[in-house]
Backbone as a chain_set.jsonl record, in Angstrom:
{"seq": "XXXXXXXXXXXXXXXXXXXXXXXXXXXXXXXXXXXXXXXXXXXXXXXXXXXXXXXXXXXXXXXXXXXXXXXXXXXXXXXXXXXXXXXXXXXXXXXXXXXXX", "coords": {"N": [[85.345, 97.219, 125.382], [85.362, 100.635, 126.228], [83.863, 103.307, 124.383], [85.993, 105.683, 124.294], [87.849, 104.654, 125.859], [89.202, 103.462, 123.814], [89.697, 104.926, 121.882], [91.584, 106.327, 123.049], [93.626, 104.388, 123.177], [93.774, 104.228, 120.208], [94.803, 106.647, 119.655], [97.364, 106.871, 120.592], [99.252, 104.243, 120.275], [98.765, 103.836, 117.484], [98.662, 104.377, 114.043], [96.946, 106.284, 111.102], [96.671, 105.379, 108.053], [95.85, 106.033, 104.639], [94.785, 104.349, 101.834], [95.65, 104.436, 98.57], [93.621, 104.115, 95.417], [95.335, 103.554, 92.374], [96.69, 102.084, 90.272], [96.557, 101.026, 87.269], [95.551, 102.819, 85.254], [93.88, 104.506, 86.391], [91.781, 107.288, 87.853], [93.493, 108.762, 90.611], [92.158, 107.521, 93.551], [91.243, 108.211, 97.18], [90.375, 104.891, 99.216], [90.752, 104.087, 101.268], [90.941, 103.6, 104.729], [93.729, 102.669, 106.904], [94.281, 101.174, 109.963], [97.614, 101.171, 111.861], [100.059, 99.616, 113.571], [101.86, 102.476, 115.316], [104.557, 101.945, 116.037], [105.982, 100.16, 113.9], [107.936, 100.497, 110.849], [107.904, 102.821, 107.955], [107.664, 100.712, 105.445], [106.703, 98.524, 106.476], [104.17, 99.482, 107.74], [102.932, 100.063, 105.282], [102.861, 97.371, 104.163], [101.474, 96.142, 106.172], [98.544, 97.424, 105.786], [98.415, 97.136, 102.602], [97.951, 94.418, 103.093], [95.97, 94.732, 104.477], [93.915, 95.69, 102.709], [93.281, 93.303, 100.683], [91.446, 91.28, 99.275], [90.86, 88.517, 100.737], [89.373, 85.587, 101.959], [87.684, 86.809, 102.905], [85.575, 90.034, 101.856], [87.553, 92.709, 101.369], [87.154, 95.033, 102.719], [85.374, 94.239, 104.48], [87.499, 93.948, 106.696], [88.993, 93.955, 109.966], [89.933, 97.143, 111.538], [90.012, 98.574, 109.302], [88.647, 101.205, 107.943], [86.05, 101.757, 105.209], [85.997, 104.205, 102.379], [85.214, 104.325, 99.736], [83.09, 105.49, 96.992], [81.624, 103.27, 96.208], [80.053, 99.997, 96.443], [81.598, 98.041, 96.412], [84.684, 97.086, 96.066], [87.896, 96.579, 94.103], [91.107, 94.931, 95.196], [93.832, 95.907, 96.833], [96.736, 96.638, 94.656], [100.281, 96.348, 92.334], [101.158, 99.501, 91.763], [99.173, 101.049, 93.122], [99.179, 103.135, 95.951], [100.012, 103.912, 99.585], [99.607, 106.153, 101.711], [101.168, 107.912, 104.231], [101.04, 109.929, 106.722], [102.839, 112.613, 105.573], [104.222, 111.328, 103.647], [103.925, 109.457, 100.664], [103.467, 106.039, 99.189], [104.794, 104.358, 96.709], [103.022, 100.849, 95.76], [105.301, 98.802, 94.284], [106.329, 96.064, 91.771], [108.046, 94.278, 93.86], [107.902, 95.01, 96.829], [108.083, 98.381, 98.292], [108.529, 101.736, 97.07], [108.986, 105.161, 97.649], [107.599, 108.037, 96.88]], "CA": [[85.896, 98.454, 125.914], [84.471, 102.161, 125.522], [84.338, 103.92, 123.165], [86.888, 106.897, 124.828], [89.083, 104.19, 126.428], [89.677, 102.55, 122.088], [89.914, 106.061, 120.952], [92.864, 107.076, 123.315], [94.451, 103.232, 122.7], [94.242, 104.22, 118.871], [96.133, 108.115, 119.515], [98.634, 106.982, 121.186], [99.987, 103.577, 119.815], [98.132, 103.32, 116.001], [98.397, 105.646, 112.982], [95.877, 105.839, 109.922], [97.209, 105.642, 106.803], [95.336, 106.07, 103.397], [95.078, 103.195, 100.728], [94.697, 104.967, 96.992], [94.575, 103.269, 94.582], [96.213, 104.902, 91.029], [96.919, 101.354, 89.282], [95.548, 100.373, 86.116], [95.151, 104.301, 84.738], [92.438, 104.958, 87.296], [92.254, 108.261, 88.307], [93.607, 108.131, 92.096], [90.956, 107.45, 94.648], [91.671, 107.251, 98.184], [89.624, 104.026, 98.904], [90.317, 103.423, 102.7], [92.049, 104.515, 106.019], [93.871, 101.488, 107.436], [94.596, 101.049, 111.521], [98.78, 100.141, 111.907], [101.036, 99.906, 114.471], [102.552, 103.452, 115.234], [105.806, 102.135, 116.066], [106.09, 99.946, 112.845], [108.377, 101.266, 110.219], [106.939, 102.848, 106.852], [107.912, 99.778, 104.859], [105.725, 97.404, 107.206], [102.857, 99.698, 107.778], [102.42, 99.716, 103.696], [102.689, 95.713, 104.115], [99.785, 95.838, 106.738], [97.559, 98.388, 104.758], [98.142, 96.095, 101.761], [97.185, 93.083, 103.598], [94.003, 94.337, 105.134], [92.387, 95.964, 101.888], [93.182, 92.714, 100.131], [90.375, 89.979, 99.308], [91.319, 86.315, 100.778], [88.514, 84.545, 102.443], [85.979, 87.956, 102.492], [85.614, 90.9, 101.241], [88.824, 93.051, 101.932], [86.327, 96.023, 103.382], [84.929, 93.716, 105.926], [88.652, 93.608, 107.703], [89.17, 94.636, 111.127], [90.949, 98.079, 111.557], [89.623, 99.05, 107.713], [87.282, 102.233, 107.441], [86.189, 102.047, 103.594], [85.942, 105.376, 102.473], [84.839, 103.936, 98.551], [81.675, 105.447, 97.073], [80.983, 102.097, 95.328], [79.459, 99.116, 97.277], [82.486, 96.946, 96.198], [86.137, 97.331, 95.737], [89.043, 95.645, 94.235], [91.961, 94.411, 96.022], [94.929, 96.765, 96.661], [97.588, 96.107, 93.732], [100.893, 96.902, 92.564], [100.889, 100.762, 91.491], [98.635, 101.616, 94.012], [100.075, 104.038, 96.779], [99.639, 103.913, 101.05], [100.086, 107.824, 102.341], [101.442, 107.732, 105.714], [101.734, 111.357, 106.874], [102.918, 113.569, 104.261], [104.597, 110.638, 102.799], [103.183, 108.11, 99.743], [104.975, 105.325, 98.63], [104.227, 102.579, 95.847], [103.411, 99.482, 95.71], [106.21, 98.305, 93.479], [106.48, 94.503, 92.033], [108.551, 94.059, 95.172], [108.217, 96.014, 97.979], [107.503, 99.535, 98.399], [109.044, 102.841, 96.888], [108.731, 106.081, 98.288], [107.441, 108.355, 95.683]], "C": [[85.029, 99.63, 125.479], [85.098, 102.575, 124.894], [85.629, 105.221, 123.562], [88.218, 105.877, 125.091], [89.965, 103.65, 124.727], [90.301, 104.151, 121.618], [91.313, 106.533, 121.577], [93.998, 105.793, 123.406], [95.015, 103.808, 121.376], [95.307, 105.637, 118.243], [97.48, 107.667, 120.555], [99.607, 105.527, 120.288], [99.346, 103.059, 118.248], [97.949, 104.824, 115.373], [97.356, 105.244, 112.129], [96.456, 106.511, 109.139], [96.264, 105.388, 105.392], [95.755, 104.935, 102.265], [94.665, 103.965, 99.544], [94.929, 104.558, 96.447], [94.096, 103.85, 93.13], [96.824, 103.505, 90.057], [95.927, 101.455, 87.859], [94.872, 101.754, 84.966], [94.147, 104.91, 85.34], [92.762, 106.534, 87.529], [92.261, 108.08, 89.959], [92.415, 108.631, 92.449], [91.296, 106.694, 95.873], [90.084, 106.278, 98.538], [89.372, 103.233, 100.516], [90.781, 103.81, 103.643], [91.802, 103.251, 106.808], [94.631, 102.188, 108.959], [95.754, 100.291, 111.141], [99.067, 100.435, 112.996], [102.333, 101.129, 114.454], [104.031, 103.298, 115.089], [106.179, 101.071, 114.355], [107.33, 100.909, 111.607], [107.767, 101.172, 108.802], [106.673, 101.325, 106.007], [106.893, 98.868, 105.387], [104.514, 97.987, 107.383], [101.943, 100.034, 106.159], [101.977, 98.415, 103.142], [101.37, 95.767, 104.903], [98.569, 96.504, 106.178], [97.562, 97.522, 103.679], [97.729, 95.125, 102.022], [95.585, 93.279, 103.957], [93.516, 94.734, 104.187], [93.214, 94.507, 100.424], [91.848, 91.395, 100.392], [91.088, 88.595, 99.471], [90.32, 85.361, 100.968], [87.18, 85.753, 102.452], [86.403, 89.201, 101.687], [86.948, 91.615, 102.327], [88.18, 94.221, 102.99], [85.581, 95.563, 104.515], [85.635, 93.507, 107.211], [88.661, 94.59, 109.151], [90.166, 96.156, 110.765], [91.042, 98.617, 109.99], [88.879, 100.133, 107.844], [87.264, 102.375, 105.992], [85.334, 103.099, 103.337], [85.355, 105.54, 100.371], [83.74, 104.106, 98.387], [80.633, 104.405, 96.188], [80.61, 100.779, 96.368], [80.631, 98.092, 97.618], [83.722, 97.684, 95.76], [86.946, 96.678, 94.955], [89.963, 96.098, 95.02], [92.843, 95.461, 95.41], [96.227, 96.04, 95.317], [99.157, 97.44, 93.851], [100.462, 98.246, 91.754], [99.932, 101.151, 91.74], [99.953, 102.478, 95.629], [99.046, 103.978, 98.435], [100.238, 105.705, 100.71], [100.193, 107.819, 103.776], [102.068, 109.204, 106.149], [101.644, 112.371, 106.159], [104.29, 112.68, 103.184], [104.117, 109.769, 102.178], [104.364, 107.587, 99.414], [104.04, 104.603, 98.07], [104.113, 101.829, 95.76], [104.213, 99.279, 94.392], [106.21, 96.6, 93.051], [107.262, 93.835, 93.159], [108.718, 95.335, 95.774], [107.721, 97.859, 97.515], [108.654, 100.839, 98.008], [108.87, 104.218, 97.248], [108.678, 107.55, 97.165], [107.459, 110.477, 96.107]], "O": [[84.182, 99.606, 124.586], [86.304, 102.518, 124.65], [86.154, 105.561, 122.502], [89.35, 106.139, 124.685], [91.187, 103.525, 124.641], [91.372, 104.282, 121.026], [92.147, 107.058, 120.839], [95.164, 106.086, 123.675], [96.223, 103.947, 121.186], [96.04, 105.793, 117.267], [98.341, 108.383, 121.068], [100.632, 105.859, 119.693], [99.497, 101.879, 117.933], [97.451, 105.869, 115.791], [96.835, 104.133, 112.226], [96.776, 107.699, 109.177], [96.02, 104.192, 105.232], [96.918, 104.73, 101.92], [93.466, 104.202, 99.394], [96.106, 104.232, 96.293], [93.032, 104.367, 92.793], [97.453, 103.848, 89.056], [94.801, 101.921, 87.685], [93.975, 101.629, 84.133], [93.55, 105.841, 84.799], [93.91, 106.958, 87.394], [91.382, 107.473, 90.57], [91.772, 109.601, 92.048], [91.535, 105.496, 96.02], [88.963, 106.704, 98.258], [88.549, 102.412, 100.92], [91.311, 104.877, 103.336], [90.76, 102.758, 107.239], [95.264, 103.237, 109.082], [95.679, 99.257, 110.479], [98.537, 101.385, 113.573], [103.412, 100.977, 113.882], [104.743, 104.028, 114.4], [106.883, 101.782, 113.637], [107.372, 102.128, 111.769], [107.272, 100.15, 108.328], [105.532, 100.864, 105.966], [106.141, 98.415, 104.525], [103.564, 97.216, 107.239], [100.734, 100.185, 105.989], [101.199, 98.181, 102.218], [100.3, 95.476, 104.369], [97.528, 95.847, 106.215], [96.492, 96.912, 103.667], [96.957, 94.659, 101.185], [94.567, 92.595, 103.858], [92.336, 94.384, 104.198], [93.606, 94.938, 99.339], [91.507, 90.83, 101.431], [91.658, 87.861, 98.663], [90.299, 84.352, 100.263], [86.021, 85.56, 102.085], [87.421, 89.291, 101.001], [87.255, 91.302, 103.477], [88.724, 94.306, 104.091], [85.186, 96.316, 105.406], [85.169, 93.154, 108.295], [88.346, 95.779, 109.209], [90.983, 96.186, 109.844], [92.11, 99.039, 109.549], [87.784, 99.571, 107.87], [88.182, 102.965, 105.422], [84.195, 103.161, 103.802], [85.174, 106.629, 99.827], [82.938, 103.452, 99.055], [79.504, 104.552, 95.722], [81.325, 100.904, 97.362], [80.729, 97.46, 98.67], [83.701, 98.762, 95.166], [86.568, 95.528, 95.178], [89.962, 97.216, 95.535], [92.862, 95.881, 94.253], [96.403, 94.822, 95.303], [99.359, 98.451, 94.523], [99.437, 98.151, 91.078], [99.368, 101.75, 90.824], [101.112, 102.26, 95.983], [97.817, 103.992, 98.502], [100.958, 106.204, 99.845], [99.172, 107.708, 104.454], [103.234, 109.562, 105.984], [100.616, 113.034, 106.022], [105.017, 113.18, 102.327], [103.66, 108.906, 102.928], [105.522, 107.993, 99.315], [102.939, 104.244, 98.488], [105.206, 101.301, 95.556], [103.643, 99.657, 93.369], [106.09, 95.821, 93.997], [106.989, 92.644, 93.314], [109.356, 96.338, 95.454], [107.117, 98.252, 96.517], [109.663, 100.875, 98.711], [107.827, 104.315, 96.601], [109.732, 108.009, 96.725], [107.328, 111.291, 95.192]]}, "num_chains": 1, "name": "protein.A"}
């Protein structure tokens, strides 16, 4: 597809939400801007943002619908007490599930 016809696919039915990650005493650094499904609710587009900047079979920065925005060559994998920003809302990864901080 062209590039105009992807770009007005991705404003109309896909948001970009921010991966930072603030575990481990880091100082936060946003680290990526993940492609979800607009209609999605927050809770699930924090689950798909966690899924794509995680490492399974490649690097988590090689995932479709990832822009890595990290000024290091390499990343680690999203964890818990890391935070998605969707909007003008962040929420946490929590040991289960997501909190809205």
């Amino acid at each position: 597809m062209n590039k105009a016809l992807m770009k007005n696919y991705a404003d109309t039915f896909m948001d970009k939400v921010a991966v930072i990650h603030s575990a481990f005493d880091e100082t936060p650094k946003t680290v990526a801007f993940v492609m979800v499904d607009k209609n999605l609710p927050d809770t699930e587009k924090c689950e798909v943002a966690f899924m794509k900047t995680n490492s399974i079979n490649n690097a988590w920065w090689t995932n479709e619908g990832v822009e890595y925005v990290n000024d290091t060559p390499t990343c680690r994998s999203t964890s818990s007490g890391d935070h998605v920003l969707i909007g003008n809302k962040k929420y946490k990864c929590a040991p289960v599930g997501w909190e809205l901080v």
